[in-house]
C-alpha positions in Angstrom: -13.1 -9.6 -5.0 -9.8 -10.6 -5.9 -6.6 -9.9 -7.8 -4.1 -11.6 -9.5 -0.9 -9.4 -10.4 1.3 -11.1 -13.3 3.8 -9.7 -15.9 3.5 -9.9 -18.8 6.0 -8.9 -22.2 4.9 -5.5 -22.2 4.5 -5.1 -18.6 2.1 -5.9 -15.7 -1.9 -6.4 -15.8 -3.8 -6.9 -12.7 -6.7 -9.4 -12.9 -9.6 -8.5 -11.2 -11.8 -11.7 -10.3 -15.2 -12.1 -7.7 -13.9 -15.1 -6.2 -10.9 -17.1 -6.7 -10.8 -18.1 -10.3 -8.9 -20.2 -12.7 -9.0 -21.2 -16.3 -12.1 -19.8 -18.8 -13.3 -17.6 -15.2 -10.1 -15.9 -14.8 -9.5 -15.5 -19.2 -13.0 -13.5 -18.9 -12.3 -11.8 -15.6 -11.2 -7.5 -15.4 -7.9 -7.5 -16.7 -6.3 -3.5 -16.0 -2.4 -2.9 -17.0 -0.8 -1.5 -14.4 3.1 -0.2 -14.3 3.7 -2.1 -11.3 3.1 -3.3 -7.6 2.5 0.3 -6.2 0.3 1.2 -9.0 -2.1 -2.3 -8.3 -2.3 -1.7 -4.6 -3.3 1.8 -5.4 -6.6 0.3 -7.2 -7.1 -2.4 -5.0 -7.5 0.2 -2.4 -9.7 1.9 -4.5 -12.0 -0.8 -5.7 -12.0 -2.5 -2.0 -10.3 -5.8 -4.0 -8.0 -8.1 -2.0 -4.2 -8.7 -3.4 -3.6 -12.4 -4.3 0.0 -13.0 -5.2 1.9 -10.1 -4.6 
């Protein structure tokens, strides 16, 4: 598993995929708003999910 941290207007969301995805994959994929980098590291420990981009 995989995630993809971006920022958004109101904030940050982390993007949970299965494998590295793009386009309609990644638009259906676990999306979780987080507050930041600490707080997306916190449940990728959690959930066993590999940081991407950050």
């Amino acid at each position: 598993m995989i995630g993809y941290l971006n920022k958004t207007k109101s904030g940050f969301v982390l993007t949970i995929c299965d494998a590295p995805c793009t386009g309609e994959a990644f638009n259906n994929a676990e999306k979780v708003a987080v507050s930041g980098k600490r707080e997306a590291n916190r449940i990728c420990n959690e959930r066993g999910v590999k940081p991407h981009n950050w």
